[in-house]
Every structure is written in structure tokens, then in C-alpha cells.
C-alpha positions in Angstrom: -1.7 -16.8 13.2 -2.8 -14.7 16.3 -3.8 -10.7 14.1 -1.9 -9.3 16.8 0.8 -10.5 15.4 0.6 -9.4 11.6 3.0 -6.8 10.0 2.7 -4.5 6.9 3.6 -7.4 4.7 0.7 -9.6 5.5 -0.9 -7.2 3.8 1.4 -7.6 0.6 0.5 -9.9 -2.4 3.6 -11.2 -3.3 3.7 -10.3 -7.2 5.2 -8.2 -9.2 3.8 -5.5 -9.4 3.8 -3.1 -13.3 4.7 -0.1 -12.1 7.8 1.9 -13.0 11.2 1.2 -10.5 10.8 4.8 -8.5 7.2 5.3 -8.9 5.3 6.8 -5.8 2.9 4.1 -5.8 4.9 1.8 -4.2 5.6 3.9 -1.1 2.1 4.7 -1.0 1.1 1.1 -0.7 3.6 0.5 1.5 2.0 3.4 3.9 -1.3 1.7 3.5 -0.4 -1.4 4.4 1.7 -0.1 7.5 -1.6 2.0 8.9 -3.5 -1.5 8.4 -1.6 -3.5 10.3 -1.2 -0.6 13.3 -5.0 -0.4 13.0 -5.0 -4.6 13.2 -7.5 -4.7 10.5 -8.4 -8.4 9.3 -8.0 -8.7 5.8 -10.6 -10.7 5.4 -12.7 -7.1 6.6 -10.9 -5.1 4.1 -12.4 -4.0 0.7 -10.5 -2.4 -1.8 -12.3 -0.1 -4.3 -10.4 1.3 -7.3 -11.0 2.5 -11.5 -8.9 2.6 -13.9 -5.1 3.4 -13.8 -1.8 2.9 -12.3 -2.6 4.1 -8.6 -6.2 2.0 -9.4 -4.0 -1.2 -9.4 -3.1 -1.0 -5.7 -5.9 -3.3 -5.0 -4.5 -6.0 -7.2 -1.4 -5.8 -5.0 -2.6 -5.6 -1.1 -4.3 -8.1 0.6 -8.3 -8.3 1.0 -11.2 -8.3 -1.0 -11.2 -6.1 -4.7 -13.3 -4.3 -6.8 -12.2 -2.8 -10.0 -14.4 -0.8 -11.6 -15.0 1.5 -14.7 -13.2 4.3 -14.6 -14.0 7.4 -12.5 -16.7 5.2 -10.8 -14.9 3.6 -7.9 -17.4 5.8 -5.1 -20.7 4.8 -6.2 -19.7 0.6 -6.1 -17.5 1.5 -2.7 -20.6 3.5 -1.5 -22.8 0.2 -2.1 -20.3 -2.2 -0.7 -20.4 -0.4 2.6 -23.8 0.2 3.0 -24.7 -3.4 2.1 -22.3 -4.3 4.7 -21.2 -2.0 7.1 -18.9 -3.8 9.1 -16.3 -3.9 6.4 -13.5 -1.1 6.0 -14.0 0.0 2.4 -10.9 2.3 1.1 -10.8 3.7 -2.6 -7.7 3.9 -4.1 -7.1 5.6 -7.1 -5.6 8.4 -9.5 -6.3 12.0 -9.6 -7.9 11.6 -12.9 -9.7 8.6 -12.1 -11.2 10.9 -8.9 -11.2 14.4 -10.5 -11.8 14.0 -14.4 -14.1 10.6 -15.0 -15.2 10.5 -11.5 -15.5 14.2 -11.0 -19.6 13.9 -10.4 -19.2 11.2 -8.1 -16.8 12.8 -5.9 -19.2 16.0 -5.5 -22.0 13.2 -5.1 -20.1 11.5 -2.4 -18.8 14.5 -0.7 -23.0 15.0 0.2 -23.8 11.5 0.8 -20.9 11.4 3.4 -20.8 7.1 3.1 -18.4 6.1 5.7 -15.6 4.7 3.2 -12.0 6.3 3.0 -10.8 7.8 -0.2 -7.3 8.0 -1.3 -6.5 9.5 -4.2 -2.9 9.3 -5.5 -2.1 12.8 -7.4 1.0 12.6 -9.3 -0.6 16.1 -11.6 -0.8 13.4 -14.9 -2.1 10.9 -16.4 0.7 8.5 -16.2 -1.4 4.7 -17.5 -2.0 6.5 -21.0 1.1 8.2 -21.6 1.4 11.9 -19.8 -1.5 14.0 -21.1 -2.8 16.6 -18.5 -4.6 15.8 -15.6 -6.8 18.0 -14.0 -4.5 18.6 -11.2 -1.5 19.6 -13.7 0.1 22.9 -13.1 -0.9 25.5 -15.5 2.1 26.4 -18.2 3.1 22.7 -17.5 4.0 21.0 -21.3 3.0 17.5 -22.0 2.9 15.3 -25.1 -0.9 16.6 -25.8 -0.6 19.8 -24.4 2.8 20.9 -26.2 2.5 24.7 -25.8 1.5 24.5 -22.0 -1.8 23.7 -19.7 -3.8 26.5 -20.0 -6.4 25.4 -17.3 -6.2 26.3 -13.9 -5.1 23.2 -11.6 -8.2 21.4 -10.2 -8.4 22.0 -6.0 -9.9 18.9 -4.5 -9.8 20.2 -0.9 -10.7 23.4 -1.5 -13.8 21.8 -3.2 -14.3 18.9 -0.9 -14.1 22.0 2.4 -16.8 24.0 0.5 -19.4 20.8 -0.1 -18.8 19.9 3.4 -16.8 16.9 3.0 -16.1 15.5 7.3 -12.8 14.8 6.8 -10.1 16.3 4.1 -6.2 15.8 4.2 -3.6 15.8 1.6 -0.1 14.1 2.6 3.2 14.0 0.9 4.5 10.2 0.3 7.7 11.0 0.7 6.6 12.0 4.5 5.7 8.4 5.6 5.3 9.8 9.3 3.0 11.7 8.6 1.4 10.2 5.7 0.6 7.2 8.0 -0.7 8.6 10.3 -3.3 10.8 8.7 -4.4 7.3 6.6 -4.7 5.7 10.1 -7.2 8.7 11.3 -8.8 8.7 8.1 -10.0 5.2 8.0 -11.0 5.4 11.7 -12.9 8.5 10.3 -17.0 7.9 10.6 -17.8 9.4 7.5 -16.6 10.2 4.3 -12.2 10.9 4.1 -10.8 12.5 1.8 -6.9 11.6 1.5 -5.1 13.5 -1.2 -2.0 11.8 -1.9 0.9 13.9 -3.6 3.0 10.9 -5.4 6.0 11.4 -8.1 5.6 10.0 -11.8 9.2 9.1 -12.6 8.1 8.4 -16.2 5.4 10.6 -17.3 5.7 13.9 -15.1 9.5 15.2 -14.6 8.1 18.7 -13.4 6.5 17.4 -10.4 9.2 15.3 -8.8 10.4 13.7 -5.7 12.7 16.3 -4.9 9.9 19.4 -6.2 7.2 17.5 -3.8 10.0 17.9 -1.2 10.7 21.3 -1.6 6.8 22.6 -2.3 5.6 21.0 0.6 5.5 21.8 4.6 3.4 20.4 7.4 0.8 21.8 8.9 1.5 22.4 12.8 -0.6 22.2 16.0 -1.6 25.5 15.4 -3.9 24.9 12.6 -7.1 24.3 14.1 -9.1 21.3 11.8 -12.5 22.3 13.2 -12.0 25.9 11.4 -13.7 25.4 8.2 -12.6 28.8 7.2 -9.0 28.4 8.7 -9.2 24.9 6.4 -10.2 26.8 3.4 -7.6 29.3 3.6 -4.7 26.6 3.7 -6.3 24.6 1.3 -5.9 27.5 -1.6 -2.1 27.9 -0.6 0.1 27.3 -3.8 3.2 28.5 -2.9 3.9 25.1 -0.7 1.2 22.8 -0.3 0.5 22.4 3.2 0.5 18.7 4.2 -1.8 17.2 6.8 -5.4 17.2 8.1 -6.9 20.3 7.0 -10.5 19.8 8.1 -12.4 17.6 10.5 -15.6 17.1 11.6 -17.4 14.9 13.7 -21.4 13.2 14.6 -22.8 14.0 10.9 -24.8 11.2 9.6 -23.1 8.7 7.1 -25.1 8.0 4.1 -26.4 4.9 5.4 -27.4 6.3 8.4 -29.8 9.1 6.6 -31.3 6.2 4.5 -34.7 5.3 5.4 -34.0 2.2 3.2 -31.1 1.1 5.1 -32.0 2.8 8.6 -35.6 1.3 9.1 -36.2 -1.6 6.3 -37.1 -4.7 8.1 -37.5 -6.8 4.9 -35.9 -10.2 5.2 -34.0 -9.1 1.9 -32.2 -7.4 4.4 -31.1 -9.6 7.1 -28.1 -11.1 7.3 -28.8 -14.3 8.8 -31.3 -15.4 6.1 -30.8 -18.7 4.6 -29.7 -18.9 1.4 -32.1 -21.4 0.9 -35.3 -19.1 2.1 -33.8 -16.1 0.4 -34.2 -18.5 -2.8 -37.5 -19.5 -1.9 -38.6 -15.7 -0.8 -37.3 -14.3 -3.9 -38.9 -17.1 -6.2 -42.6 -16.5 -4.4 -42.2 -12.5 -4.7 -41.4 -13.2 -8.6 -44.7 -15.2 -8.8 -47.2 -12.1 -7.6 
């Protein structure tokens, strides 16, 4: 089949798929594979990068390669991935506590690194997989089965963090705003650097504070006015509570991925390294460096 000709459901694995009938993850993935097959990305060039979860099971479900990791440590395998092979598209997907509890170190770590992979968390404010306890994106007062008198922390700000560490590229979209929401994922894979894609997605079963119809009304898009090369513009929307601006909050180009400020991966000439090596010398090489 000529690529050209592919469609967001050549990106589909046709199985069924365990989440809950109404849960944002579907429309997410559907997003996803709509800005993949706009972008005319081979799937065959695609890896998908997740933990533990129910967003983390997107890979399972789209088309291309997978790895499933621990959880909270989807970014340093993604990180490798790319810089192993940097002609692949590497994309994360996974949940907000995967990314902002577990994973919490790693996204400060990757946020510095700046590998060129895209990062899409979906934040539905719970932890849905094991049965609603707080996330750390839950709104404070917010009752859950574990927290039955209220949250009493203060909601975790991704972007606000990820604008202060100097993260290149930082967004947050609505999935109920597929317009939009594709075309921010499009730009944020195209993205040379590290992308940030916060996600706002409904849990129909777990979280009935934070639904369709609340993401709705709490959210507005962010106009041509807003100027994504203003860091301190982009930090000023990204603390607004009283709607959640949707959109590209902060961009910045020409800063040098992680692979890119690696001597090991910028300068090594080691035959380790090349991609056209025989498998049958690598054997051999690695076999007479063993024997020193």
C-alpha cells in the first residue's frame, strides 16, 4: 500500500481494547493516530513508550513498535530508544501518575536532558487502573475512596514545572477539542527536542468531579495573542486555575537534544556504534574484546 495512502485506522490494532465505554482514552488514541497518519509516519518508524496504567496501555492498541515498562519509568527506556536510534519517532504515552508520582524524577531528569521524544501524558486528576485514589494532579478538597475527608495537597503543575526547568516545548490540550488537540500533537512530535503534551482526559468510572462536561466548561483556548516564545507570558498562563488554558504555552527552538550534547553519541567512532556492522563481526568484535 502506497503511505500516502494510509488513514487513522492503519494505525489501529484491531482488538478490544479494556477500557471503560466513555473513557477519554479512546478519543485520545484516536487523536494520535489521526496526527500520525497527517504527519505520514511509517509505522514501522514509530515507537511507543509507556508504564503502568490505563492511558500506559495505548501502546498495546496503536500500531508500531512497544515498550512497556515499569512504572513511572517510561522516559529513561524512550530516552535510550532514541538515542540508540535516532531516526525513529519515539512518543510516551502514559498517566499522570505514571508521569508525575512514580516517574516524577524522571520527568525533571528529562526536562534537562531535552531527548528529542514526545511525551503525552493523559491527566484524568486519578488514579483510575487501581481504583480512584488521588493522583498528584487531583483537585485539593476532591474525596476519593483513600482520601475520604478530601485531598489536602495542592494539585501537582506539570507545565508550570516543566516552563521553569526549561522544558522546549510545553502544551496541555483538552480531548474533547480534537482540533486543537491534533494539531498541537502534530507540532509536538515534529518538535526537535523534548514535548511536553499534557492531556486533560475524563475517568467515567473513577473521577466523577472532573468530567466531560467540567473539562468543557474549565477550559478555553489560548488565542494568537499569546506569544509561545514568552517564557514569562508561558508561566503566567500555565498557573491559571480558574479555566485551564488549552494549547501551546511555550516553545523554543535550536537547543541541543540530549543526544546531540553527548560526547558518547556525538563523537564515538567505535564500530559498537555503527549501524551497518555485521552481525556476524559485531559477534566476533565483541567475543575478542571479552578475551583482553
Amino acid at each position: 500500500m502506497d503511505f500516502n495512502d494510509f488513514n487513522e485506522n492503519d494505525y489501529d490494532m484491531p482488538c478490544e481494547k479494556a477500557w471503560c465505554p466513555g473513557c477519554g482514552h479512546f478519543t485520545a488514541q484516536k487523536i494520535l493516530r489521526q496526527a500520525l497518519a497527517e504527519l505520514k509516519i511509517p509505522n514501522e518508524k514509530l515507537v511507543f513508550v509507556s508504564g503502568i496504567g490505563q492511558a500506559a496501555k495505548l501502546p498495546q492498541y496503536t500500531k508500531g513498535h512497544m515498550f512497556n515498562g515499569l512504572h513511572g519509568r517510561s522516559l529513561p527506556a524512550a530516552m535510550a530508544i532514541k538515542a540508540c536510534n535516532p531516526e525513529l519517532t519515539v512518543i510516551v504515552n502514559s498517566g499522570d501518575g505514571c508521569s508525575y508520582g512514580e516517574g516524577g524524577n524522571h520527568f525533571l531528569a528529562q526536562i534537562a536532558r531535552n531527548a528529542d521524544i514526545t511525551q503525552i501524558v493523559h491527566n484524568n486528576m486519578i488514579y483510575g487502573l487501581t481504583k480512584g485514589q488521588a493522583s498528584p494532579t487531583s483537585l485539593k478538597g476532591m474525596k476519593t475512596p483513600v482520601q475520604v475527608s478530601g485531598v489536602t495537597n495542592e494539585p501537582f503543575n506539570p507545565l508550570a514545572v516543566a516552563i521553569a526547568m526549561g522544558a522546549t516545548f510545553v502544551a496541555r490540550i483538552f480531548a474533547g477539542n480534537m482540533a486543537q488537540a491534533k494539531e498541537v500533537i502534530k507540532q509536538a512530535i515534529q518538535h526537535k527536542g523534548y514535548a511536553l503534551v499534557d492531556t486533560l482526559v475524563q475517568c467515567v468510572s473513577m473521577n466523577k468531579l472532573n468530567t466531560f462536561k467540567w473539562y468543557k466548561e474549565n477550559t478555553y483556548e489560548l488565542d494568537d495573542s499569546h506569544d509561545v516564545h514568552d517564557k514569562k507570558a508561558a508561566f503566567a498562563k500555565s498557573l491559571e486555575t480558574g479555566k485551564y488554558p488549552t494549547g501551546i504555552f511555550y516553545k523554543v527552538e535550536g537547543n541541543p537534544t540530549f543526544s546531540e550534547s553527548s560526547v558518547a553519541y556525538k563523537n564515538d567512532k567505535s564500530p559498537l556504534y555503527s549501524r551497518n556492522l555485521d552481525m556476524n563481526k559485531l559477534e566476533k568484535l565483541i567475543i575478542s574484546k571479552r578475551k583482553r
